[in-house]
C-alpha positions in Angstrom: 41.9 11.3 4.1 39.6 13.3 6.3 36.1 12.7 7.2 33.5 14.9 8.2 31.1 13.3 10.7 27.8 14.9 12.5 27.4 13.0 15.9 23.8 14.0 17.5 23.0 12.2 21.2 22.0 13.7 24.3 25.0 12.2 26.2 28.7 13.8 25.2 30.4 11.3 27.0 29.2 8.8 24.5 29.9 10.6 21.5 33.7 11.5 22.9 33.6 7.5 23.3 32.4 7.2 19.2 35.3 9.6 18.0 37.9 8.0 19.8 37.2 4.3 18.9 36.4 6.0 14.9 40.2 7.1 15.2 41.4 3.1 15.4 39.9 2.6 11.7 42.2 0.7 10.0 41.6 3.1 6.6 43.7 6.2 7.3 40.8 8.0 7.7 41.1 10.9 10.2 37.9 12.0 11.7 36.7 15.9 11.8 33.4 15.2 14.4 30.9 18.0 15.0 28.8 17.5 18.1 24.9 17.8 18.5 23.1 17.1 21.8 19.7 17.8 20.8 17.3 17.6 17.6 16.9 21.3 17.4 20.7 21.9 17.0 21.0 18.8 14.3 18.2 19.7 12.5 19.6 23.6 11.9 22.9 22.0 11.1 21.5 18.9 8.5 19.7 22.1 7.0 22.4 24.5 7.0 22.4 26.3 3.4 26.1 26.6 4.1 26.6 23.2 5.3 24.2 21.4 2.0 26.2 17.9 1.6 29.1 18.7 3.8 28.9 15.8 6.2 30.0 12.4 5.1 29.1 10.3 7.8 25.9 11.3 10.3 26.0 9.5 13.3 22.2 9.6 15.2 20.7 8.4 18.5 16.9 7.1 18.1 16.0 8.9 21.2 16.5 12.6 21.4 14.9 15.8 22.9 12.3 16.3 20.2 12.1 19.5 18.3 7.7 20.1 17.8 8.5 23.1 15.4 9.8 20.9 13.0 8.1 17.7 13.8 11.0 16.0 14.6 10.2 13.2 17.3 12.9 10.6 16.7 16.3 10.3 15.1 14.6 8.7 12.0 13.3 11.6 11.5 16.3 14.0 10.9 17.9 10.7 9.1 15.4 11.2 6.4 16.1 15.0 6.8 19.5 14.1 6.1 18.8 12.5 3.1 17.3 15.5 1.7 19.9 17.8 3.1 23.0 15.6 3.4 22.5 12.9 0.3 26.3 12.0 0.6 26.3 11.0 4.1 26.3 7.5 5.3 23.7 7.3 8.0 24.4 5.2 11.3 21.3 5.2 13.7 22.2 3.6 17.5 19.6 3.1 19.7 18.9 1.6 23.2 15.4 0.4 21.8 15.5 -4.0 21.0 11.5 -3.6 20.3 11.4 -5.7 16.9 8.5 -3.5 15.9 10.7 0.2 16.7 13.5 -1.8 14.6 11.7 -2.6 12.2 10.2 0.9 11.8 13.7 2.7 12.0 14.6 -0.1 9.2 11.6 0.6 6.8 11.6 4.3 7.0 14.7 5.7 8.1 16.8 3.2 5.8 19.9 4.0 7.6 23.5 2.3 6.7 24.0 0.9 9.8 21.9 0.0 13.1 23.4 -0.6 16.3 21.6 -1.4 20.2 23.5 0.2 22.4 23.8 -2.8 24.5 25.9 -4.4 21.2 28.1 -1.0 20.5 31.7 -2.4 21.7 34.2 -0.9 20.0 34.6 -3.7 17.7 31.0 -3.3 16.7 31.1 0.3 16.1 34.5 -0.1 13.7 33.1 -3.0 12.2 30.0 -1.2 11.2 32.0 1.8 10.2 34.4 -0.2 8.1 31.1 -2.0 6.2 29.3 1.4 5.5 33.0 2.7 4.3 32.7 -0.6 1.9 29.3 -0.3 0.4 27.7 -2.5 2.7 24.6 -2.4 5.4 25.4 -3.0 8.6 23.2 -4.5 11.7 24.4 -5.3 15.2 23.1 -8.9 16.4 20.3 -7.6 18.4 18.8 -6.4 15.2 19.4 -9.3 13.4 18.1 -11.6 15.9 15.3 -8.8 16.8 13.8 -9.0 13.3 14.2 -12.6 12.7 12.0 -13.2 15.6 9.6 -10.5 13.9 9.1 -12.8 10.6 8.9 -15.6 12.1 5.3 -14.2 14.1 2.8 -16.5 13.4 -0.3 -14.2 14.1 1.2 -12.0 10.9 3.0 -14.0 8.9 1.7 -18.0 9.3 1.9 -20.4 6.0 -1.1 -19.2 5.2 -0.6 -15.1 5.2 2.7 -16.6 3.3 0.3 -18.3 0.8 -1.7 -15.2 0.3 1.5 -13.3 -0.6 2.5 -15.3 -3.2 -1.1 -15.4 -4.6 -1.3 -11.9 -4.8 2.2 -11.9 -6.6 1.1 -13.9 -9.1 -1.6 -11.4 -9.9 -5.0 -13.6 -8.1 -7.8 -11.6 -6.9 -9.8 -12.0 -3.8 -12.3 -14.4 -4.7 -9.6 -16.7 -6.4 -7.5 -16.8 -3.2 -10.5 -17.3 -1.1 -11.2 -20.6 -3.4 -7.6 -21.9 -3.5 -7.1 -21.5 0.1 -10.6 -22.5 1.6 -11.4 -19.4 3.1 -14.2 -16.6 2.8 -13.4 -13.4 0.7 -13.7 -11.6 4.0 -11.3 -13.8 5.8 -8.7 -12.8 3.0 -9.2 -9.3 3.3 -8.9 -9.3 7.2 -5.5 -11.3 6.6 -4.6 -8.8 3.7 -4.7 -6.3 6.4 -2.7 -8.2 9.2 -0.1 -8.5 6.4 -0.1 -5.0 5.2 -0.3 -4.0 8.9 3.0 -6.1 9.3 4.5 -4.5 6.9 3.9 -0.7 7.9 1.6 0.1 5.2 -1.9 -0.1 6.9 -4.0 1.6 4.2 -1.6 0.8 1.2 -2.9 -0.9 -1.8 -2.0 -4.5 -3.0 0.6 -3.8 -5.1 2.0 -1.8 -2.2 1.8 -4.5 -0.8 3.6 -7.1 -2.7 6.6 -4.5 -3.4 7.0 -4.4 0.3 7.3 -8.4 0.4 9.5 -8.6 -2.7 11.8 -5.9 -0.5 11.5 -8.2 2.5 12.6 -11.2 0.8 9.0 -13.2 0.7 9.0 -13.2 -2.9 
């Protein structure tokens, strides 16, 4: 079985170093790699009229020369280009960034398959998260893992009581009724409403948005 895989970084060294740990899968998969170095070239390729769902597997670096024209600033950007363009391909987004917030932001809007630091991509990593994409299954390297834990567990967002208010507004409570069961003002609420939804990624979202993001999450 052969593969067709879209690598885009701005080093070639390191994408020669991706293709020739890929070839020690353990699947019998033989890997057909096209190179991009820069978000221009990727972004004419993920678009390609000729190319529409050719790729299965799309291989992007967070940090790329930017391409203005398009508005591509970041390798989340051509993954959700890719979805468009490339709705077959399994997406697998490495990055040198630990930043819980930048992870959490490639997590919640690129959605990719798989998210690697660079400082975790060892070989074994890379065909372990290769092999759990191949399976069905999401896969995030241990910075990530530990990066976002760290991320819930802020208390200035996400305390018992921003927990509380969650729930509450699950449950279908108001303002004025959470302000009463908690002990707090309505404004007080609204200001930790906003913490939350700013958490989240969805600063001028409405409640429900809200609570759909928390139920993704796992707070509900």
């Amino acid at each position: 079985m052969t593969v067709n895989i879209l690598l885009v970084d701005d080093h070639p060294a390191i994408l020669n170093g991706y293709v020739s740990v890929l070839g020690f899968n353990d699947r019998d998969i033989e890997i057909n790699p096209t190179y991009c170095h820069n978000s221009e070239d990727a972004y004419k390729l993920i678009t390609n009229s000729e190319q529409i769902n050719h790729f299965d597997f799309i291989f992007l670096d967070r940090s790329l020369p930017p391409f203005p024209e398009q508005k591509i600033k970041f390798g989340e950007d051509l993954a959700l280009l890719a979805k468009e363009y490339q709705p077959k391909a399994k997406i697998l987004m490495l990055t040198a960034h630990a930043e819980s917030f930048i992870i959490y932001d490639i997590l919640h809007l690129a959605k990719p398959n798989a998210l690697i630091i660079k400082s975790d991509a060892t070989g074994e990593v890379l065909l372990d998260a290769f092999h759990d994409v191949i399976d069905g299954k999401t896969y995030l390297s241990a910075t990530v893992t530990e990066s976002m834990k760290d991320l819930l567990e802020r208390e200035d967002y996400l305390d018992s009581i921003n927990r509380q208010i969650i729930v509450l507004l699950a449950q279908g409570f108001k303002n004025k009724t959470i302000a009463t069961q908690l002990g707090l003002s309505d404004s007080t609420v609204e200001k930790r409403k906003s913490k939350i939804k700013d958490f989240f990624l969805i600063n001028k979202s409405s409640d429900e948005d809200l609570i759909n993001e928390a139920k993704k999450l796992g707070f509900i």
